[in-house]
N, C-alpha and C positions, 0 to 999 in steps of 0.2 A: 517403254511406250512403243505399238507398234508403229510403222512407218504408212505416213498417208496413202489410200489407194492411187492417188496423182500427185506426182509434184511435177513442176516448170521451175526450172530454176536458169536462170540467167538467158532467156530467149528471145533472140533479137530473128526478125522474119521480114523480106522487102516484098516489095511489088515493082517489079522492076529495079530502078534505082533511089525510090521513095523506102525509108525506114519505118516499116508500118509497128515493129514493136520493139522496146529501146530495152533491155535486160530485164524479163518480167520473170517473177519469182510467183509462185501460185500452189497450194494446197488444198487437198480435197481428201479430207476423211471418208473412209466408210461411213454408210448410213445417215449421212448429213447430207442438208441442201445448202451448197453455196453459191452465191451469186457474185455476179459482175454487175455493177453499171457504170457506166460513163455515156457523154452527151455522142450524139451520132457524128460518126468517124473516128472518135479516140482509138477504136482498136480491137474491140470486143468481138467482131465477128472475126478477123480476123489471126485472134488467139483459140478462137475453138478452130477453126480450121486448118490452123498449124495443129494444134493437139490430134486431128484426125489426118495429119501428113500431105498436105494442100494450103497454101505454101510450107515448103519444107523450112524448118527450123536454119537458117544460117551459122546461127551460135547458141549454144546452150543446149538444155540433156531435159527431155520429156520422162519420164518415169512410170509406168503402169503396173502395178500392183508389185514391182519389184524389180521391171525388164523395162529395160534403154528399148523403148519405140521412137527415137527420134528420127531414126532414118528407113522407118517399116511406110510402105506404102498404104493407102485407105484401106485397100479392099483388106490387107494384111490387117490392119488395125481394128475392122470390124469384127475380125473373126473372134478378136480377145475379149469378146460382149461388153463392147463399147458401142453404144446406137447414139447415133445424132437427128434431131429433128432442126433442117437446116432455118437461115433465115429466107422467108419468103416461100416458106411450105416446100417445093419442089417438089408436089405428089405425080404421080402419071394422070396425068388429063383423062387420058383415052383409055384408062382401064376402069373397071368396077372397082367400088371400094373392097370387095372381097378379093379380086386380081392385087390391090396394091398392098392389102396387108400380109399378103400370099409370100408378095417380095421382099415383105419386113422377115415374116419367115422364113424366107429359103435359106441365110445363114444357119439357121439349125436343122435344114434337112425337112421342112416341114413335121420334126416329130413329134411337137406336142400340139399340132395346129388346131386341131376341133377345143382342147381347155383353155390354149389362150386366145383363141377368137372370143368365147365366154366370156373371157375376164375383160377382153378390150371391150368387147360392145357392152358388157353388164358399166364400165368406170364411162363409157359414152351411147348412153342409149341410142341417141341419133342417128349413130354409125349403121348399128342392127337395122333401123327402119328404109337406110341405103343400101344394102349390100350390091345391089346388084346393078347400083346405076352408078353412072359415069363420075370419076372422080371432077374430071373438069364442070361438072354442071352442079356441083356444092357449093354453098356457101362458103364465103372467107371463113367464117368459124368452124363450119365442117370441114374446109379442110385442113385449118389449123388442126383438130382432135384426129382427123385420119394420119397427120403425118405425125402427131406422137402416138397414134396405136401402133403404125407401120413402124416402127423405132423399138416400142415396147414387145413387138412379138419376135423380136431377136433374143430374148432372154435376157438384155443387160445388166450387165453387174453395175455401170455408171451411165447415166441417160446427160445426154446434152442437149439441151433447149435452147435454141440461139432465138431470140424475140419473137418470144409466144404467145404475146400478146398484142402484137404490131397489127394496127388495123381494124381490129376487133370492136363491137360493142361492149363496154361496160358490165353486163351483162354477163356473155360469154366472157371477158376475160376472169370474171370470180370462178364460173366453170370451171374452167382449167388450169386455175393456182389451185382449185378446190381438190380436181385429179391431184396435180404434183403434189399437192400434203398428204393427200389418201395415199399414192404407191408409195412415199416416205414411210408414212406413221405404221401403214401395213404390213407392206411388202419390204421394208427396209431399203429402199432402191434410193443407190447416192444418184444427186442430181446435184450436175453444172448447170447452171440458170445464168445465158446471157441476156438485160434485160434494157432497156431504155426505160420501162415502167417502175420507177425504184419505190412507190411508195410501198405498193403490190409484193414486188421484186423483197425488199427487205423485210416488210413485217414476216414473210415466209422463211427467207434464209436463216440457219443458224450461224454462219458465218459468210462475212461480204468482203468483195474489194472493187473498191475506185479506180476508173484506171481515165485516165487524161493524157491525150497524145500520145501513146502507146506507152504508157509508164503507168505502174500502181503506185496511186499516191498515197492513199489511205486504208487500214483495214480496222476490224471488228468484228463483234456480231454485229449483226440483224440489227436490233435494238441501238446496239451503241449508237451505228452510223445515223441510224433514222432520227436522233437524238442531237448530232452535232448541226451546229446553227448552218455551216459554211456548207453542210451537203443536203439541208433543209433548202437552203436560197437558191443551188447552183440545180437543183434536181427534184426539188419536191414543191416550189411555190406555183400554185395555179396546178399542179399537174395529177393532183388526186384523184383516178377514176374509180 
């Protein structure tokens, strides 16, 4: 059996002197989408962002497609096409959305930039009829799709979505679970789905974990979890959008 494209195994990560993750074990096959959720603060942004070396891991060994990046810096970790779409967008305000997908590109040297500009504005129409105006003056949901096209035009082999649906109308967020299953089912692109949105969030992953107070308490697929009574009351009652 090959070895998952990510493992975390035993990773504990502070913020100061708060223990924001207590020994968290985690896998991520090729060409699957797996998801996190847990309730806001358990931990979840705070494990993709150790994975991308911001807080650095204290204990424990990160794994990418076969090489210890637990002690590799971001900008080193992007280079291994790994793209993150952070939480809370984090686009350039002050650029055009052509300028910010430009920067999603520039880890490859701009070389394939005219086919995957296509591919991004063809998976978000939207995008195309912006090119040229100011990231700051989109839409929350525009710029949710601009910072996972800015993500996607890195070429990644593992995409990370830290709450991509935070904010959103209803609406927009089927759009963009709709994207994430497209470059899945397509393009074969493994995606980390951190999510506060689990009904969403699950019925998409083919495998999930629970994680509460910085510890993974429960796993499965998709299906299982969506399924168990205890993560129906604690995560899905009243919260269907």
């Amino acid at each position: 059996m090959t070895a998952p494209l990510l493992q975390v195994r035993g990773v504990t990560a502070y913020y100061g002197k708060i223990c924001a993750l207590k020994g968290v074990d985690i896998d991520v096959n090729a060409n699957e989408i797996v998801t996190l959720i847990g309730a806001n603060g358990a931990g979840k942004s705070t494990l993709m962002m150790t994975i991308f070396g911001d807080p650095r891991a204290r204990e424990g060994q990160i794994i990418y497609d076969g090489h210890d990046i637990t002690q590799l810096a971001p900008h080193e970790i992007a280079r291994l096409r790994i793209a993150q779409s952070p939480e809370g967008r984090r686009i350039f305000a002050r650029m055009t959305v052509l300028e910010n997908l430009q920067m999603g590109a520039s880890i490859d040297n701009l070389a394939h930039f005219d086919e995957d500009l296509e591919r991004v504005t063809a998976l978000f129409p939207r995008l195309k009829e912006r090119l040229y105006q100011r990231g700051g003056t989109l839409s929350g949901g525009e710029q949710q799709m601009l910072a996972i096209a800015r993500a996607l035009m890195s070429r990644p082999r593992l995409l990370m979505l830290d709450e991509p649906s935070l904010g959103l109308a209803p609406l927009i967020v089927r759009q963009i679970f709709d994207v994430i299953r497209d470059i899945n089912q397509t393009d074969g692109m493994t995606v980390f789905l951190v999510e506060q949105n689990a009904f969403h969030a699950l019925k998409l992953a083919h495998r999930a974990y629970v994680m509460v107070n910085g510890e993974i308490t429960m796993t499965g697929t998709g299906r299982e979890l969506l399924s168990r009574p205890e993560v129906r009351a604690a995560y899905l009652e009243g919260g269907r959008h």
